[in-house]
Residue frames as a rotation matrix with the C-alpha (Angstrom) as fourth column:
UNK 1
0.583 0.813 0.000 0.00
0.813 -0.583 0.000 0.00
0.000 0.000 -1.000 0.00
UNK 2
-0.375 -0.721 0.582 1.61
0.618 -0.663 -0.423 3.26
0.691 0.201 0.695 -1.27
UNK 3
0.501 0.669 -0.549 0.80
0.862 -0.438 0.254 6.17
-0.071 -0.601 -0.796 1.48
UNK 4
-0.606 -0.436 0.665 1.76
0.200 -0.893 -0.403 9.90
0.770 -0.111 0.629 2.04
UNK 5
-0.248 -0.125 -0.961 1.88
0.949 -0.232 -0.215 12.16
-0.196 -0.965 0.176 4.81
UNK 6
-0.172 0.298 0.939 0.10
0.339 -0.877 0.341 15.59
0.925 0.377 0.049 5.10
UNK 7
-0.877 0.458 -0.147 -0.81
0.074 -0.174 -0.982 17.69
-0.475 -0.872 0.118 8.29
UNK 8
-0.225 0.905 -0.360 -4.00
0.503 -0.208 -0.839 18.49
-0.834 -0.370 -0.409 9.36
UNK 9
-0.978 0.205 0.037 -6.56
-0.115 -0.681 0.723 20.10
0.173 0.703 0.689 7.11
UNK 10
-0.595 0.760 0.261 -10.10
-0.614 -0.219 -0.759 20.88
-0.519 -0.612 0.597 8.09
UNK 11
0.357 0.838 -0.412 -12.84
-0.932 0.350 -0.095 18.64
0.064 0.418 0.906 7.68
UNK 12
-0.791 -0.433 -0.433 -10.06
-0.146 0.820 -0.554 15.71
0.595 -0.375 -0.711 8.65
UNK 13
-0.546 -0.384 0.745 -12.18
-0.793 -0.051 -0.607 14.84
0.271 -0.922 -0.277 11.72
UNK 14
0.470 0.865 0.174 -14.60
-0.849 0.497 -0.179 12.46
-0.241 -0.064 0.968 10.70
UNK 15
0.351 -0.662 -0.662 -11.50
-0.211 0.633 -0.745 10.49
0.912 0.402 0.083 9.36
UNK 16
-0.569 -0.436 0.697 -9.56
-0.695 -0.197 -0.692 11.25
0.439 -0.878 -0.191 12.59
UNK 17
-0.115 0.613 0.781 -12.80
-0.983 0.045 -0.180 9.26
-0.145 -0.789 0.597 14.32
UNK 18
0.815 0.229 -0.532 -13.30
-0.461 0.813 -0.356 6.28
0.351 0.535 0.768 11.70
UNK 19
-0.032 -0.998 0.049 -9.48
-0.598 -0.020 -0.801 5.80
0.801 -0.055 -0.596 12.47
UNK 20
-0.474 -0.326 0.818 -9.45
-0.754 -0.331 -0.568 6.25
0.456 -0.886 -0.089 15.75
UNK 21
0.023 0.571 0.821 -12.27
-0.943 0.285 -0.171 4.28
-0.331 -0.770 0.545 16.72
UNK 22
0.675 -0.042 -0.736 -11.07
-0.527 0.670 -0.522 1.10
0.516 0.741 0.431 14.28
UNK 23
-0.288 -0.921 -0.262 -8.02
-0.423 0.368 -0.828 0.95
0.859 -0.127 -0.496 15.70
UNK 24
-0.085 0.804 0.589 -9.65
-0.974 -0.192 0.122 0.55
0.211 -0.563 0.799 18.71
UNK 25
0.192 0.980 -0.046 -11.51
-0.974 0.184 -0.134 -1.87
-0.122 0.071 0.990 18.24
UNK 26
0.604 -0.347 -0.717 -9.20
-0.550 0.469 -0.690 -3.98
0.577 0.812 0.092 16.90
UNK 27
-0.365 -0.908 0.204 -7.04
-0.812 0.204 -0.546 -4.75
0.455 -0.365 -0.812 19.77
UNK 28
-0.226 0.379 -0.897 -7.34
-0.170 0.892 0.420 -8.02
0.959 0.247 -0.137 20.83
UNK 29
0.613 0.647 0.454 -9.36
-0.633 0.059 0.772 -8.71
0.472 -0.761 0.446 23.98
UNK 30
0.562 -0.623 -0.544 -6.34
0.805 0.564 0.184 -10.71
0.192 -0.541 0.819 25.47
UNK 31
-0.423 -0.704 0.570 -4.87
0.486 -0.707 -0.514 -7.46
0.765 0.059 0.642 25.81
UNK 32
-0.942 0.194 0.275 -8.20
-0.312 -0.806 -0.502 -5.57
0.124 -0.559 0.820 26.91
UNK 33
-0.438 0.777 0.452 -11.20
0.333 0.608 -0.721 -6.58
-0.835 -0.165 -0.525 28.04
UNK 34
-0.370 0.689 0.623 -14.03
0.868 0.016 0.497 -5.90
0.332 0.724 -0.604 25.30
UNK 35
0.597 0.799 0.072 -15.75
0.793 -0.602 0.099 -3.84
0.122 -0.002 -0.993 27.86
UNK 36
0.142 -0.639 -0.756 -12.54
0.433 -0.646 0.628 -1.51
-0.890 -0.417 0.185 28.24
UNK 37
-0.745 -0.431 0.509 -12.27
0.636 -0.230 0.736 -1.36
-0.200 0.873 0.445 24.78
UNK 38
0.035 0.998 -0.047 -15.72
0.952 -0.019 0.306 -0.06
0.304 -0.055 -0.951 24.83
UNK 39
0.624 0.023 -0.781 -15.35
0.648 -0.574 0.501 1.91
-0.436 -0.819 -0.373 27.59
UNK 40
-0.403 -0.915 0.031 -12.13
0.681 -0.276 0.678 3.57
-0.612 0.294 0.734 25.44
UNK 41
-0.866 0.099 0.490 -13.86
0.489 -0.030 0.872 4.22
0.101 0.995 -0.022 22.39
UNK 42
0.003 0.960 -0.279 -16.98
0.998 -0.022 -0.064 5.80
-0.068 -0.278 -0.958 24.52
UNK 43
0.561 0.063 -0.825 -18.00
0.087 -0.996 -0.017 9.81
-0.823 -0.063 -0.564 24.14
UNK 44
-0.505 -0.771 0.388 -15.59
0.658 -0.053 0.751 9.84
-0.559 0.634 0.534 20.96
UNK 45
0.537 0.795 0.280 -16.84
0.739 -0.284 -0.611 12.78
-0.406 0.535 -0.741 18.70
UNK 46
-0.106 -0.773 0.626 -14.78
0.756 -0.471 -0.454 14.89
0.646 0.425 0.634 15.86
UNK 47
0.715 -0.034 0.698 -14.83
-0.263 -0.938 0.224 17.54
0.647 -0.344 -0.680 18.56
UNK 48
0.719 -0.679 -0.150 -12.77
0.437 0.273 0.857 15.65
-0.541 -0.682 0.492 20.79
UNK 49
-0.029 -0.824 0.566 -9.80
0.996 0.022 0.083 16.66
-0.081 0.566 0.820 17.46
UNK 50
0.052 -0.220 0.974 -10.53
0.461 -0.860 -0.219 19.98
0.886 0.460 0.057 17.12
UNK 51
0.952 0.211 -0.222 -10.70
0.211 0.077 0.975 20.30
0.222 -0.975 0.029 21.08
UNK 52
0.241 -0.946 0.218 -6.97
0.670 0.325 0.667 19.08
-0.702 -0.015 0.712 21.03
UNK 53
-0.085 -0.702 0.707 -5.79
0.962 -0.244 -0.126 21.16
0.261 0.669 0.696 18.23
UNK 54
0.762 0.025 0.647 -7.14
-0.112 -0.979 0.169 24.60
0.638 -0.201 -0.744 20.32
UNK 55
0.957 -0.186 0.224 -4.94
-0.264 -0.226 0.938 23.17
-0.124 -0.956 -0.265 22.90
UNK 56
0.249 -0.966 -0.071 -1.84
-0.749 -0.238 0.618 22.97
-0.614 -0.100 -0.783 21.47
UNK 57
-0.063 -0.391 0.918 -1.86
0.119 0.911 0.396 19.10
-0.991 0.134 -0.011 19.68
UNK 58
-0.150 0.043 -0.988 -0.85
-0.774 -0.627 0.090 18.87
-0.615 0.778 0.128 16.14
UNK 59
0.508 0.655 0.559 -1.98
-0.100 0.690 -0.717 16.27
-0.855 0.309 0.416 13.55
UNK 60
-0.753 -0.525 -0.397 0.13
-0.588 0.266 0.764 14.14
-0.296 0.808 -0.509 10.92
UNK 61
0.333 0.741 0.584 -2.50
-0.502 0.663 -0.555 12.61
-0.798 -0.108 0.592 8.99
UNK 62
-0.747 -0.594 -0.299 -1.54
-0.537 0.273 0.798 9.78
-0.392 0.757 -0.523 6.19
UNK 63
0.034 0.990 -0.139 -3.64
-0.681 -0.079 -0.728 8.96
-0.731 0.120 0.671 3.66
UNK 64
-0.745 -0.299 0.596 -3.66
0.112 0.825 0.554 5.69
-0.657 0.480 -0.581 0.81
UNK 65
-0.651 0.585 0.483 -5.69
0.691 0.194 0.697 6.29
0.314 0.787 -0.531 -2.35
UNK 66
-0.363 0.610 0.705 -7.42
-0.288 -0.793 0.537 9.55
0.886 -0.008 0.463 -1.10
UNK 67
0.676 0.455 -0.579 -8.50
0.289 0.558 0.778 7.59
0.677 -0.694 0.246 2.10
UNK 68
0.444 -0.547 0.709 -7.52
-0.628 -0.755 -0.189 8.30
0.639 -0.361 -0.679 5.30
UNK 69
0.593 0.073 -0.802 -5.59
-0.073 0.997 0.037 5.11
0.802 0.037 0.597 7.12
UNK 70
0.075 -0.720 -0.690 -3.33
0.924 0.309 -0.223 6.69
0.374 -0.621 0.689 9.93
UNK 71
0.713 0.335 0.616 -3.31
0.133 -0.927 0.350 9.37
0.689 -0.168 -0.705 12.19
UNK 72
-0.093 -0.452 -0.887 -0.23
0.983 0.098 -0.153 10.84
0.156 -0.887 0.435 15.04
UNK 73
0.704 -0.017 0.710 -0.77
-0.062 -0.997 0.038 14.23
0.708 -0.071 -0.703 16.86
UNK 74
-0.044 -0.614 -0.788 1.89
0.978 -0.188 0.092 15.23
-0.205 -0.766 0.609 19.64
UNK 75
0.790 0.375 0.485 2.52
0.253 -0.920 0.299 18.76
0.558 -0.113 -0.822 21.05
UNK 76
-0.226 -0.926 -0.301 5.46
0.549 0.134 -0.825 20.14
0.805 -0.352 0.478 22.71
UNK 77
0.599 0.092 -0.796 5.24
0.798 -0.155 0.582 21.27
-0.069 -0.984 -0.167 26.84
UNK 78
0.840 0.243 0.485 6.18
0.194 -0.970 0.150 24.56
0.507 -0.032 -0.861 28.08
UNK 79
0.616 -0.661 0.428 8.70
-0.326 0.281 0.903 22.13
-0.717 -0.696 -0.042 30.09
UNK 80
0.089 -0.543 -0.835 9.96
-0.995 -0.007 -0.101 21.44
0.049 0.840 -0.541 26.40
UNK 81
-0.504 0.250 0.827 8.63
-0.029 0.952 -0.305 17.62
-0.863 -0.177 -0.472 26.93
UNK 82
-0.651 0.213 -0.728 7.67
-0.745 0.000 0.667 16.48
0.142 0.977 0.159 23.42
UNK 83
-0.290 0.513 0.808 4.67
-0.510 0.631 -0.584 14.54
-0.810 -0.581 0.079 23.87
UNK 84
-0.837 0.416 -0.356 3.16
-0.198 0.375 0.906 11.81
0.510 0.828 -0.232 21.05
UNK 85
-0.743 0.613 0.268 -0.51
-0.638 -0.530 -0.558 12.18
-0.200 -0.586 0.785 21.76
UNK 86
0.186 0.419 0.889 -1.65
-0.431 0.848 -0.310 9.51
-0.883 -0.325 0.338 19.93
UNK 87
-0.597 -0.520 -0.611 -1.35
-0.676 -0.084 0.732 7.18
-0.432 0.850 -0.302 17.23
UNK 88
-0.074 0.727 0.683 -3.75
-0.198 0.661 -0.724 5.24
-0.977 -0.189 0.095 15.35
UNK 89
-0.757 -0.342 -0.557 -3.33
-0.647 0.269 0.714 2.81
-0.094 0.900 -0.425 11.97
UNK 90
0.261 0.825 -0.501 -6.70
-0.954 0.140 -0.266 1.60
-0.149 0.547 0.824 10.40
UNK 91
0.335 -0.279 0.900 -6.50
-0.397 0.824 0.403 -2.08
-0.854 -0.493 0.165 11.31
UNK 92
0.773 -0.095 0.627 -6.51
0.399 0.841 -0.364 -2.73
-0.493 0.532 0.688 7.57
UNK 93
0.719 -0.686 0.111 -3.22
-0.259 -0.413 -0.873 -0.96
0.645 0.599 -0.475 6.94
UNK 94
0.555 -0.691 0.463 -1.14
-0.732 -0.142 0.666 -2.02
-0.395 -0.709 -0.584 10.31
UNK 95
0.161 -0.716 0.679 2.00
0.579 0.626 0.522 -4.54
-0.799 0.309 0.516 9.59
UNK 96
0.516 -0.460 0.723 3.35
0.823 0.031 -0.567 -2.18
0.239 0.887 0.394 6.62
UNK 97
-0.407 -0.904 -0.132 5.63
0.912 -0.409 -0.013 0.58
-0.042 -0.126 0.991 8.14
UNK 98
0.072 0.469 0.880 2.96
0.697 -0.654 0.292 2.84
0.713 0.593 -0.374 8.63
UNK 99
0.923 0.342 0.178 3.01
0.128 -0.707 0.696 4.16
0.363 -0.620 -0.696 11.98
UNK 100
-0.050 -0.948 -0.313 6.64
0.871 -0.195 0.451 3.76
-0.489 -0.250 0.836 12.30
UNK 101
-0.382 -0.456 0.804 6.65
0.856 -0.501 0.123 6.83
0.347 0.736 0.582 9.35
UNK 102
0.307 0.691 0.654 4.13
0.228 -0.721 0.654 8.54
0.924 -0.052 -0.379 11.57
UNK 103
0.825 -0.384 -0.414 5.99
0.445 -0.008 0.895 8.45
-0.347 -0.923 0.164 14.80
UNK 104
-0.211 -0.976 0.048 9.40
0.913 -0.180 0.365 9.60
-0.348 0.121 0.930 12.88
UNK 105
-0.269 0.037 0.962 7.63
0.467 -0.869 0.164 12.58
0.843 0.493 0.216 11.71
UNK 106
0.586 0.526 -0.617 6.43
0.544 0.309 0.780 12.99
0.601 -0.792 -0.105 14.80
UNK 107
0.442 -0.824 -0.354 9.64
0.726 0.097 0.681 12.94
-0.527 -0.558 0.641 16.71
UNK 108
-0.270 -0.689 0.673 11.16
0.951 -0.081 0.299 14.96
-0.152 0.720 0.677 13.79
UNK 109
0.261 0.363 0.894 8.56
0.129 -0.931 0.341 18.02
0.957 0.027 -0.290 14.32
UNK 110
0.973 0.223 -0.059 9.27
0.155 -0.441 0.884 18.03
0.172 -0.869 -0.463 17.97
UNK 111
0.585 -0.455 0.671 12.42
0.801 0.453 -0.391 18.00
-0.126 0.767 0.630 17.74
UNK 112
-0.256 -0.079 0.963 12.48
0.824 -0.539 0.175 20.61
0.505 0.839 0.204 15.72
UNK 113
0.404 0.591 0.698 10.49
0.084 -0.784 0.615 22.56
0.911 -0.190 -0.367 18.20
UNK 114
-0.086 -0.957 0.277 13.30
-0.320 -0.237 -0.917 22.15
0.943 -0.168 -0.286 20.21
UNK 115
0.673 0.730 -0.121 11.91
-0.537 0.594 0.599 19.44
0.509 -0.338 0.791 22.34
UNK 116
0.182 -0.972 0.146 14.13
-0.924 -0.220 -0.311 18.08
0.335 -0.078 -0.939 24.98
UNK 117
-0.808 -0.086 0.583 12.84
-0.391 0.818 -0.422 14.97
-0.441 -0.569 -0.695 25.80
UNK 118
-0.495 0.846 -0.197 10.03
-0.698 -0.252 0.671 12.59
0.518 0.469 0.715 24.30
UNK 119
-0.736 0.424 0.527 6.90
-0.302 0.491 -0.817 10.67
-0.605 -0.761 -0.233 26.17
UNK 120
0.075 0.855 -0.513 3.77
-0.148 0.519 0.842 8.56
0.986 0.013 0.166 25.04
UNK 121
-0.596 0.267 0.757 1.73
-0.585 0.501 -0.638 7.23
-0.549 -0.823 -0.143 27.66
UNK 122
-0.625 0.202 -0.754 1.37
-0.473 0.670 0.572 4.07
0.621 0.714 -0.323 25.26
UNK 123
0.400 0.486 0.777 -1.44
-0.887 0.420 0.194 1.68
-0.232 -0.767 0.599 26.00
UNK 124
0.445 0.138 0.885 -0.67
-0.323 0.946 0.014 -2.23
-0.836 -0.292 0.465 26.28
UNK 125
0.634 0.383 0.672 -1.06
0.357 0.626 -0.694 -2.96
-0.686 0.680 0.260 23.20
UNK 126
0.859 -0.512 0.023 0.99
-0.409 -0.711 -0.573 0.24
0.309 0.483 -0.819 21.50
UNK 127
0.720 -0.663 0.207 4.06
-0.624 -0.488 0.610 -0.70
-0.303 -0.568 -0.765 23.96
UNK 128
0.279 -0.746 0.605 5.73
0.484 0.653 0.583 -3.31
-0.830 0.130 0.543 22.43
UNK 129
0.693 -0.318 0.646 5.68
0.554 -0.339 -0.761 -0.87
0.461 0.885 -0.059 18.80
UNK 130
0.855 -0.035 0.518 7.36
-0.205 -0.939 0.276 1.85
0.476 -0.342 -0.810 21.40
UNK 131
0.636 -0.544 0.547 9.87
0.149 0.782 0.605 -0.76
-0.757 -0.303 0.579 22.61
UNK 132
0.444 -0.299 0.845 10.69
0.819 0.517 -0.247 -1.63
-0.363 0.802 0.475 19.23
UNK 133
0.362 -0.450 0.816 11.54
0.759 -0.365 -0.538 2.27
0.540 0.815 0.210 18.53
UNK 134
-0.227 -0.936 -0.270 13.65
0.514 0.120 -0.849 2.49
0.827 -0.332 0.454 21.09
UNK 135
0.051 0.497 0.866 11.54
-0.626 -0.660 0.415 3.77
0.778 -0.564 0.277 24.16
UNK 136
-0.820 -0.109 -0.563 11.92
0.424 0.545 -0.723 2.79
0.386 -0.831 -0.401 27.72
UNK 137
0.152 0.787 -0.598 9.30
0.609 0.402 0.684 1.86
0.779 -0.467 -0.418 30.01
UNK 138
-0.779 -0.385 0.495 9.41
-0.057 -0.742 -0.668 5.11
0.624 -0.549 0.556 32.64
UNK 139
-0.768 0.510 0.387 6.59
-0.541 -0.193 -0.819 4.70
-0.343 -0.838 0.425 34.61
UNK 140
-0.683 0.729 -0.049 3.07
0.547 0.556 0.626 2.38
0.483 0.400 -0.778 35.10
UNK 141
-0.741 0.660 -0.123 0.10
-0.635 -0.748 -0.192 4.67
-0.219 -0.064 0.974 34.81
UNK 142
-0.091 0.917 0.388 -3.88
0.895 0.246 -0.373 3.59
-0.437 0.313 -0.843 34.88
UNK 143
-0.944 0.295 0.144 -5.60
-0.174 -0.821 0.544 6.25
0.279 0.489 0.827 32.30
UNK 144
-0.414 0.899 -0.141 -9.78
0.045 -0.135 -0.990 7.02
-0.909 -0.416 0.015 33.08
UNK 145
-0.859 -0.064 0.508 -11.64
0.512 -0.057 0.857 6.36
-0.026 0.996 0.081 30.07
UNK 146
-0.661 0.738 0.140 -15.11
-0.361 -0.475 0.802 8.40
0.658 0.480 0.580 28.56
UNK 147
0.145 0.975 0.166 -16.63
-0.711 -0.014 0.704 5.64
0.688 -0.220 0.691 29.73
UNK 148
0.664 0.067 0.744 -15.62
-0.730 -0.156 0.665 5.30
0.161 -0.985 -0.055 33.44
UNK 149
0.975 -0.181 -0.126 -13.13
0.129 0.933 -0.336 2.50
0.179 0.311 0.933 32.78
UNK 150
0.324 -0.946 0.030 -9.11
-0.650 -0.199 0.734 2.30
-0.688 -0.257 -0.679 33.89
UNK 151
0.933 -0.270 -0.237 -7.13
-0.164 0.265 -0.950 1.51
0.319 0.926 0.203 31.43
UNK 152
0.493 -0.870 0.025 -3.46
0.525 0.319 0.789 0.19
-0.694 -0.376 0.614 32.19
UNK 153
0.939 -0.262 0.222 -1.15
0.083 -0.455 -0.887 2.09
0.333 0.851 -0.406 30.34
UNK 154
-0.118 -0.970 -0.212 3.25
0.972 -0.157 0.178 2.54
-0.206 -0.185 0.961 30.60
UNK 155
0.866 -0.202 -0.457 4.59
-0.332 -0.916 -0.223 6.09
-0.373 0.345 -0.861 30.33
UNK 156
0.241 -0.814 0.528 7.53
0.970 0.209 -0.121 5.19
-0.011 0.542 0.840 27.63
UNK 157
0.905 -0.041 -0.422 10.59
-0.216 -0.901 -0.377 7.70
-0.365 0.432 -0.824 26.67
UNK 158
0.671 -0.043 0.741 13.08
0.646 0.525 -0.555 8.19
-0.365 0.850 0.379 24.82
UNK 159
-0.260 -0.889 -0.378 16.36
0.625 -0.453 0.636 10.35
-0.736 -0.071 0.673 23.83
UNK 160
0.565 0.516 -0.644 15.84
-0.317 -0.585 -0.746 13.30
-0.762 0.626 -0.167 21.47
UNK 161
-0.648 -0.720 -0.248 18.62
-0.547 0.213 0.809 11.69
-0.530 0.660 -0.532 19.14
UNK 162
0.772 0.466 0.432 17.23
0.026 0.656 -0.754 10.36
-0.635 0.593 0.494 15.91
């Protein structure tokens, strides 16, 4: 699957959801329960994205035949902490080197924004991709979901060197 990278552009957010809530969905219930996944994926609405972009989060979206199939936003702290807010690969594109290209842009705008340190607070399922590109396990965090649910999650980081 050929793909490109673009930022944000309005009217992205109904993609931004389809994504979002796929990916979801997708993880495998040996990971999370069903109802957590649920519970994750609850209150989603394309305002949640445009919410996040008044507050600072910016949006790499990547797209495959006009279609949208991958999404990372991240934002850089006032403490110069480069954060990846999230990342999310349309179940029927994951296993081809997409979100690795979206995480290296990623990393590559913060960075840039003179970011001295990066963080995910990866869930379960994310932490072995976050492993794999070279993040360390820095802390175990529970996240609160939409819909009342704790979520395990790792805070992962990483060296600004790419």
């Amino acid at each position: 699957m050929a793909f490109h990278i673009r930022a944000y552009r309005e009217g992205d957010t109904a993609g931004l959801l389809r994504v979002h809530r796929s990916a979801i969905l997708a993880i495998s219930t040996e990971i999370y329960s069903q109802a957590e996944l649920e519970s994750w994926n609850h209150g989603k609405t394309e305002d949640l994205y445009l919410r996040a972009i008044e507050e600072g989060e910016a949006y790499l979206i990547s797209e495959a035949g006009g279609v949208m199939v991958g999404f990372c936003s991240y934002k850089c702290h006032p403490d110069q902490t480069g954060e990846i807010c999230g990342l999310y690969v349309d179940p029927k594109a994951q296993g081809q080197g997409l979100g690795s290209a979206l995480l290296r842009r990623a990393e590559q705008a913060l960075v840039s924004e003179n970011a001295a340190r990066l963080m995910i607070e990866a869930s379960l399922a994310a932490l072995p991709f976050y492993l794999r590109a070279g993040y360390r396990v820095t802390e175990e965090l529970t996240h609160q979901t939409r819909g009342g649910l704790p979520l395990a999650i790792r805070r992962v980081e990483r060296s600004i060197a790419l």
